[in-house]
N, C-alpha and C positions, 0 to 999 in steps of 0.2 A: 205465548205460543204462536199468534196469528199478529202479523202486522196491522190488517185493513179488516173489518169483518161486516160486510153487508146484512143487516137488519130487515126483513121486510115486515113491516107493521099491516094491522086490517082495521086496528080502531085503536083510540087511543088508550084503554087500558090496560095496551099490551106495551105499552113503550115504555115504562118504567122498570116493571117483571126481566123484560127483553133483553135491557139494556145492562140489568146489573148481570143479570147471566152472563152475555157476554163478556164485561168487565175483566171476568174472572179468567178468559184465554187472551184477555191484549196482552200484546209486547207493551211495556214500558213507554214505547213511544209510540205508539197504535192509535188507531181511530178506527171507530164507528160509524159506516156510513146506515142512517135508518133509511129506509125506501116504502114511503106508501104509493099504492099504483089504485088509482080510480077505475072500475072497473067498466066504467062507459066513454065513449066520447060523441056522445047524442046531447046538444045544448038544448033545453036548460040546463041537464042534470050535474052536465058535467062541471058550469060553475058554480053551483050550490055548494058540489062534492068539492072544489078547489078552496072555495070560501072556509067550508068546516075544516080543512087538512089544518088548519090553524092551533085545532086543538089536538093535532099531534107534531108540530115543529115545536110550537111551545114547549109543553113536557119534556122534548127531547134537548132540549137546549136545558130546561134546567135540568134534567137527571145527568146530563154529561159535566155539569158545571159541580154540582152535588158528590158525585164519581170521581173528580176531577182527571175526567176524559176525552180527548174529542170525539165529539159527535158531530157529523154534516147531514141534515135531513133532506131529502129531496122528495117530490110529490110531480105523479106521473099520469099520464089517459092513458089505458089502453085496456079493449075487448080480451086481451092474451096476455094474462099476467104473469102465467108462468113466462112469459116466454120476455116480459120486459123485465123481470127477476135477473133471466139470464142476459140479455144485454147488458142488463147493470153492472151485473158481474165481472161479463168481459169488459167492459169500456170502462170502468176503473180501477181492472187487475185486481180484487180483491182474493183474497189468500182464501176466504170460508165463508160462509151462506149460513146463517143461525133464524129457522124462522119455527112455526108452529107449524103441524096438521092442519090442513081445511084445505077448500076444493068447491066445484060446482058441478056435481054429478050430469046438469043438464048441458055441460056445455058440449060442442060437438065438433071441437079444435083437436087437432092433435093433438094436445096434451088434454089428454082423459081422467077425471076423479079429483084426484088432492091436488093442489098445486103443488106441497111437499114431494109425491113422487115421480111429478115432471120434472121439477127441477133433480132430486137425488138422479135421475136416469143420466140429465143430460150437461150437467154443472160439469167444469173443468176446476173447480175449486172444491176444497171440501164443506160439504155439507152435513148441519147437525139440526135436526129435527125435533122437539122439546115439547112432550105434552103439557096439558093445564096443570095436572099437579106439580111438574117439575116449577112453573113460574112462582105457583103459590106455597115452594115447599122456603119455609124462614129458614132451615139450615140444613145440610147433608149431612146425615151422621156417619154410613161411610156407602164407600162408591162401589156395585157391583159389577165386574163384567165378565159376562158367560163366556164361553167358548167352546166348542167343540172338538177342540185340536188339544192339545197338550199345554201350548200356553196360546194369549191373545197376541194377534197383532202388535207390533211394537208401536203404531201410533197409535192405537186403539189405548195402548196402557199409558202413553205420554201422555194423552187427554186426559186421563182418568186422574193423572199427577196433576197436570196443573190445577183440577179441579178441588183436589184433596186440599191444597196448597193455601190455598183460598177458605179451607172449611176446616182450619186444626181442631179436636185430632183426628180425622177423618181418616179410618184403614182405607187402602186399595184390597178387596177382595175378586183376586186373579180364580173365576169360579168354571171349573171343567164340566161337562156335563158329558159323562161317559157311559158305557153298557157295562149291566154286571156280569153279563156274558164275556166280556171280552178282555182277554189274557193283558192284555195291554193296561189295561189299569189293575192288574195285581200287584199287591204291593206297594203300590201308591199312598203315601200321606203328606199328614198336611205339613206344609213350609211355612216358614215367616222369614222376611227378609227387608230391610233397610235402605230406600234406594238414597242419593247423593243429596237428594233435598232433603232425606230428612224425615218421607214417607212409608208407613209403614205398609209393604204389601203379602196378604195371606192370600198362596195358594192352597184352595179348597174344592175335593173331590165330590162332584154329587152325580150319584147313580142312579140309572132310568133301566125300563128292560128295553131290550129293540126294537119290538113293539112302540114302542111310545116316541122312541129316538127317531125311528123311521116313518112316523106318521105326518109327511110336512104341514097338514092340518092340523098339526094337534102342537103343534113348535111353538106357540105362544104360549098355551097353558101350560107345556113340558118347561120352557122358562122361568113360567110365574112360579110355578110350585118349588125349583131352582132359590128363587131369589127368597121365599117363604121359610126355606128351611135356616135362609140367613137373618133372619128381621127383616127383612128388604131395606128398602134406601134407595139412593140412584142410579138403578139398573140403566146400565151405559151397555148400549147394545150394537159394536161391531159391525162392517160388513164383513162376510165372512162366505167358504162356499160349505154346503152341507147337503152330502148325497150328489154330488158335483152340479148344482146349483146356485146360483147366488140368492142370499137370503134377505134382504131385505127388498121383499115387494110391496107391489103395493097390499096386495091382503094380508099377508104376514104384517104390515104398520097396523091395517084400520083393526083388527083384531087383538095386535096386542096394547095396542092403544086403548082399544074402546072397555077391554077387561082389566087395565094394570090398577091397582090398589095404590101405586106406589109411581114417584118420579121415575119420569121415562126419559133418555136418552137416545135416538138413534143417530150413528155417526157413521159418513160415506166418504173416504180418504178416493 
Protein backbone atom coordinates (compact mmCIF):
# COMPACT_ATOMS: atom_id res chain seq x y z
CA UNK A 1 0.00 0.00 0.00
CA UNK A 2 2.83 2.52 0.96
CA UNK A 3 6.19 2.73 -0.79
CA UNK A 4 8.46 4.67 1.94
CA UNK A 5 6.95 4.52 5.44
CA UNK A 6 8.62 6.61 8.28
CA UNK A 7 9.01 4.80 11.66
CA UNK A 8 9.72 7.13 14.59
CA UNK A 9 10.94 5.01 17.48
CA UNK A 10 11.45 6.39 21.39
CA UNK A 11 13.30 3.26 22.80
CA UNK A 12 14.14 0.37 21.47
CA UNK A 13 11.49 -1.90 22.27
CA UNK A 14 9.45 -0.38 20.06
CA UNK A 15 11.41 -1.22 16.97
CA UNK A 16 10.62 -4.57 16.51
CA UNK A 17 6.48 -4.36 17.40
CA UNK A 18 6.97 -1.17 14.82
CA UNK A 19 8.52 -2.67 12.21
CA UNK A 20 6.45 -5.65 11.70
CA UNK A 21 3.35 -3.53 11.75
CA UNK A 22 4.42 -1.73 9.34
CA UNK A 23 5.63 -4.69 7.09
CA UNK A 24 2.17 -5.34 6.65
CA UNK A 25 1.37 -1.93 4.39
CA UNK A 26 4.90 -1.99 2.21
CA UNK A 27 4.78 -2.23 -1.47
CA UNK A 28 6.72 -5.18 -2.42
CA UNK A 29 9.45 -2.90 -2.98
CA UNK A 30 9.13 -0.46 -0.02
CA UNK A 31 11.37 0.46 2.80
CA UNK A 32 11.21 1.56 6.17
CA UNK A 33 12.73 4.59 7.13
CA UNK A 34 13.04 4.22 11.44
CA UNK A 35 13.77 7.78 12.89
CA UNK A 36 14.79 8.17 16.54
CA UNK A 37 14.99 11.92 17.32
CA UNK A 38 17.18 12.77 20.83
CA UNK A 39 15.22 15.00 22.45
CA UNK A 40 18.02 17.31 23.78
CA UNK A 41 20.90 19.02 22.11
CA UNK A 42 22.67 20.18 25.54
CA UNK A 43 26.28 18.03 25.63
CA UNK A 44 26.91 15.82 27.51
CA UNK A 45 23.52 14.36 27.19
CA UNK A 46 23.23 14.64 23.87
CA UNK A 47 26.37 12.08 23.19
CA UNK A 48 25.37 9.60 25.82
CA UNK A 49 21.80 9.72 24.07
CA UNK A 50 23.76 9.14 20.35
CA UNK A 51 26.11 6.46 21.86
CA UNK A 52 22.77 4.28 23.22
CA UNK A 53 20.81 5.04 19.60
CA UNK A 54 22.90 1.93 18.94
CA UNK A 55 20.66 -0.13 20.58
CA UNK A 56 17.94 0.81 18.33
CA UNK A 57 19.86 0.76 14.63
CA UNK A 58 21.00 -2.56 15.70
CA UNK A 59 17.37 -4.14 16.11
CA UNK A 60 16.37 -2.27 13.16
CA UNK A 61 18.87 -3.75 10.94
CA UNK A 62 18.18 -7.15 12.03
CA UNK A 63 14.12 -6.99 12.26
CA UNK A 64 14.39 -5.69 8.56
CA UNK A 65 16.86 -8.47 7.55
CA UNK A 66 14.36 -11.09 9.69
CA UNK A 67 11.24 -9.23 7.48
CA UNK A 68 13.29 -9.41 4.59
CA UNK A 69 12.61 -5.59 4.20
CA UNK A 70 14.47 -2.48 3.91
CA UNK A 71 15.08 -0.60 6.75
CA UNK A 72 17.43 2.82 6.76
CA UNK A 73 17.57 4.07 10.46
CA UNK A 74 18.64 7.39 11.04
CA UNK A 75 19.06 9.05 14.74
CA UNK A 76 18.52 12.89 15.24
CA UNK A 77 19.01 16.10 18.07
CA UNK A 78 16.42 18.02 18.37
CA UNK A 79 14.17 20.08 21.37
CA UNK A 80 11.10 19.75 18.65
CA UNK A 81 10.45 16.34 17.72
CA UNK A 82 7.39 16.64 16.35
CA UNK A 83 8.58 19.07 14.26
CA UNK A 84 11.97 16.88 13.10
CA UNK A 85 9.26 13.94 12.49
CA UNK A 86 7.94 16.30 9.93
CA UNK A 87 11.07 17.29 8.32
CA UNK A 88 11.82 13.84 7.97
CA UNK A 89 8.95 13.39 6.31
CA UNK A 90 9.17 16.01 3.86
CA UNK A 91 12.90 15.59 2.94
CA UNK A 92 12.46 12.08 2.04
CA UNK A 93 8.95 12.12 0.58
CA UNK A 94 7.68 9.49 2.56
CA UNK A 95 4.07 8.31 1.54
CA UNK A 96 2.98 7.53 5.66
CA UNK A 97 4.17 8.40 9.33
CA UNK A 98 3.48 5.01 11.47
CA UNK A 99 4.37 5.86 15.04
CA UNK A 100 2.71 5.53 18.67
CA UNK A 101 0.81 8.05 21.20
CA UNK A 102 3.13 9.93 23.59
CA UNK A 103 4.02 13.56 23.97
CA UNK A 104 5.49 16.04 26.62
CA UNK A 105 2.66 17.71 28.27
CA UNK A 106 5.48 20.29 29.63
CA UNK A 107 6.70 21.41 26.51
CA UNK A 108 5.77 24.96 25.60
CA UNK A 109 6.52 24.68 21.57
CA UNK A 110 3.90 24.93 19.20
CA UNK A 111 3.19 21.60 19.12
CA UNK A 112 1.36 20.96 22.41
CA UNK A 113 0.70 17.26 24.26
CA UNK A 114 1.39 14.09 22.04
CA UNK A 115 3.77 14.23 19.39
CA UNK A 116 1.13 11.99 17.51
CA UNK A 117 -1.26 14.84 17.22
CA UNK A 118 1.31 17.35 16.05
CA UNK A 119 2.14 15.47 13.62
CA UNK A 120 -1.77 13.98 12.48
CA UNK A 121 -2.52 18.15 12.31
CA UNK A 122 0.40 19.01 10.27
CA UNK A 123 1.81 15.80 8.16
CA UNK A 124 1.35 16.12 4.27
CA UNK A 125 1.67 12.31 4.40
CA UNK A 126 -0.69 9.97 5.86
CA UNK A 127 -0.44 9.25 9.29
CA UNK A 128 -1.36 6.07 11.48
CA UNK A 129 -1.13 6.13 15.10
CA UNK A 130 -1.08 2.43 16.89
CA UNK A 131 -1.65 1.94 20.64
CA UNK A 132 0.32 -0.57 22.95
CA UNK A 133 -1.97 -3.27 22.56
CA UNK A 134 -1.99 -2.92 18.92
CA UNK A 135 2.06 -3.71 18.97
CA UNK A 136 1.61 -6.48 21.44
CA UNK A 137 -1.50 -7.90 19.85
CA UNK A 138 0.28 -11.75 18.12
CA UNK A 139 -2.50 -11.69 15.58
CA UNK A 140 -5.74 -9.71 14.19
CA UNK A 141 -8.67 -11.73 14.35
CA UNK A 142 -10.63 -9.39 12.39
CA UNK A 143 -10.37 -5.65 11.52
CA UNK A 144 -13.17 -3.07 12.80
CA UNK A 145 -13.93 0.06 11.29
CA UNK A 146 -16.70 2.46 12.62
CA UNK A 147 -18.34 4.95 10.73
CA UNK A 148 -20.86 7.33 10.93
CA UNK A 149 -21.84 7.67 7.24
CA UNK A 150 -23.37 4.84 5.46
CA UNK A 151 -20.13 3.23 4.44
CA UNK A 152 -16.23 4.22 5.50
CA UNK A 153 -13.81 6.10 3.52
CA UNK A 154 -12.44 4.30 0.53
CA UNK A 155 -9.00 4.38 1.94
CA UNK A 156 -9.93 3.98 5.28
CA UNK A 157 -11.36 0.43 3.97
CA UNK A 158 -8.05 -0.16 1.49
CA UNK A 159 -6.11 0.03 4.97
CA UNK A 160 -8.24 -2.22 6.67
CA UNK A 161 -7.45 -4.73 3.33
CA UNK A 162 -4.09 -4.73 3.25
CA UNK A 163 -4.16 -5.41 6.82
CA UNK A 164 -6.68 -8.30 6.69
CA UNK A 165 -4.34 -9.50 3.88
CA UNK A 166 -1.61 -10.00 6.20
CA UNK A 167 -3.80 -11.79 8.98
CA UNK A 168 -6.06 -14.76 6.96
CA UNK A 169 -8.79 -15.17 7.70
CA UNK A 170 -9.24 -11.99 9.15
CA UNK A 171 -13.15 -10.27 8.12
CA UNK A 172 -13.31 -6.60 7.36
CA UNK A 173 -16.13 -5.39 9.63
CA UNK A 174 -17.56 -2.18 7.57
CA UNK A 175 -19.32 -1.19 11.22
CA UNK A 176 -22.08 2.01 10.91
CA UNK A 177 -22.91 3.62 14.09
CA UNK A 178 -26.48 4.97 13.46
CA UNK A 179 -29.66 6.59 15.54
CA UNK A 180 -32.60 4.51 16.20
CA UNK A 181 -34.36 7.41 15.61
CA UNK A 182 -33.45 8.02 12.40
CA UNK A 183 -35.54 6.83 9.20
CA UNK A 184 -32.35 6.52 7.43
CA UNK A 185 -31.32 3.33 8.89
CA UNK A 186 -34.73 1.64 8.49
CA UNK A 187 -34.49 -1.28 6.89
CA UNK A 188 -31.10 -1.68 6.90
CA UNK A 189 -29.16 -5.07 7.23
CA UNK A 190 -26.34 -6.83 7.32
CA UNK A 191 -24.26 -7.56 4.01
CA UNK A 192 -21.40 -9.70 3.27
CA UNK A 193 -19.36 -9.13 0.29
CA UNK A 194 -15.98 -10.52 -1.26
CA UNK A 195 -13.60 -7.97 -2.29
CA UNK A 196 -10.85 -8.76 -5.45
CA UNK A 197 -8.29 -10.06 -2.92
CA UNK A 198 -10.06 -12.29 -1.64
CA UNK A 199 -11.26 -10.42 1.76
CA UNK A 200 -14.21 -11.00 3.40
CA UNK A 201 -16.12 -7.59 4.28
CA UNK A 202 -19.31 -7.53 6.70
CA UNK A 203 -21.42 -4.44 6.70
CA UNK A 204 -22.90 -4.23 10.22
CA UNK A 205 -25.45 -1.87 11.74
CA UNK A 206 -25.04 -0.75 15.31
CA UNK A 207 -27.51 1.50 17.00
CA UNK A 208 -27.07 4.37 19.56
CA UNK A 209 -29.88 6.98 20.72
CA UNK A 210 -29.05 10.66 19.70
CA UNK A 211 -28.31 11.36 22.93
CA UNK A 212 -25.23 9.24 22.90
CA UNK A 213 -24.46 9.87 19.05
CA UNK A 214 -24.50 13.53 19.75
CA UNK A 215 -22.52 13.65 22.90
CA UNK A 216 -18.77 14.40 21.35
CA UNK A 217 -17.54 13.50 24.90
CA UNK A 218 -18.92 10.43 24.99
CA UNK A 219 -17.65 9.32 21.15
CA UNK A 220 -15.08 7.16 22.52
CA UNK A 221 -17.08 5.10 24.82
CA UNK A 222 -20.10 5.23 22.06
CA UNK A 223 -17.23 3.53 19.91
CA UNK A 224 -15.97 0.99 22.37
CA UNK A 225 -19.23 -0.25 23.15
CA UNK A 226 -19.66 -0.44 18.94
CA UNK A 227 -16.65 -2.62 18.77
CA UNK A 228 -17.87 -4.81 22.09
CA UNK A 229 -21.00 -5.70 20.49
CA UNK A 230 -18.50 -7.29 17.78
CA UNK A 231 -15.75 -9.26 19.96
CA UNK A 232 -13.54 -6.36 19.27
CA UNK A 233 -10.28 -6.82 17.40
CA UNK A 234 -8.42 -3.85 15.57
CA UNK A 235 -10.59 -1.12 15.73
CA UNK A 236 -9.21 1.00 12.68
CA UNK A 237 -10.50 4.35 13.46
CA UNK A 238 -10.96 6.80 10.36
CA UNK A 239 -10.73 10.42 10.05
CA UNK A 240 -13.93 11.21 9.49
CA UNK A 241 -16.38 14.69 10.09
CA UNK A 242 -19.09 14.05 12.76
CA UNK A 243 -21.57 16.95 13.59
CA UNK A 244 -19.36 18.88 11.05
CA UNK A 245 -16.27 18.47 12.89
CA UNK A 246 -13.40 16.62 12.44
CA UNK A 247 -12.85 13.81 14.73
CA UNK A 248 -9.81 12.82 15.40
CA UNK A 249 -8.37 15.28 18.21
CA UNK A 250 -6.28 15.37 20.23
CA UNK A 251 -8.84 14.45 23.33
CA UNK A 252 -11.01 12.20 21.37
CA UNK A 253 -7.05 9.94 20.91
CA UNK A 254 -5.90 10.43 24.64
CA UNK A 255 -9.46 9.18 25.75
CA UNK A 256 -9.93 6.50 23.48
CA UNK A 257 -6.75 5.32 23.73
CA UNK A 258 -6.37 5.54 27.48
CA UNK A 259 -10.03 3.29 27.71
CA UNK A 260 -9.71 0.79 24.56
CA UNK A 261 -9.49 -3.05 25.91
CA UNK A 262 -8.58 -3.66 22.48
CA UNK A 263 -5.91 -2.73 19.30
CA UNK A 264 -6.35 0.63 18.37
CA UNK A 265 -5.90 1.98 15.04
CA UNK A 266 -6.11 5.63 14.28
CA UNK A 267 -5.61 6.72 10.53
CA UNK A 268 -5.26 10.43 8.88
CA UNK A 269 -5.21 10.11 4.92
Amino acid sequence: MYRQILVPVQRSSEVEPMLRFASMLLDADGEIRVLHVIPTTTLPEVTREWRDSVNIVVPAHETGAALDVRVDPEVRASTDVPGEILESAESHNVDAILLTLRGDRRSSRFFVGHTATGVLQHARADVLVLNRLALAAPRVPRILVPTFHDQPAPKTMMLAEAIAVRNPPAPVVALTLGSRASRATEGSGEQEETTARGIRVLHHLSLFSDVALGRRRRLPETLLQAAQRERYGLLLVGEEEHAGSALLTRRFLEELFRAAPCPVLAFRD
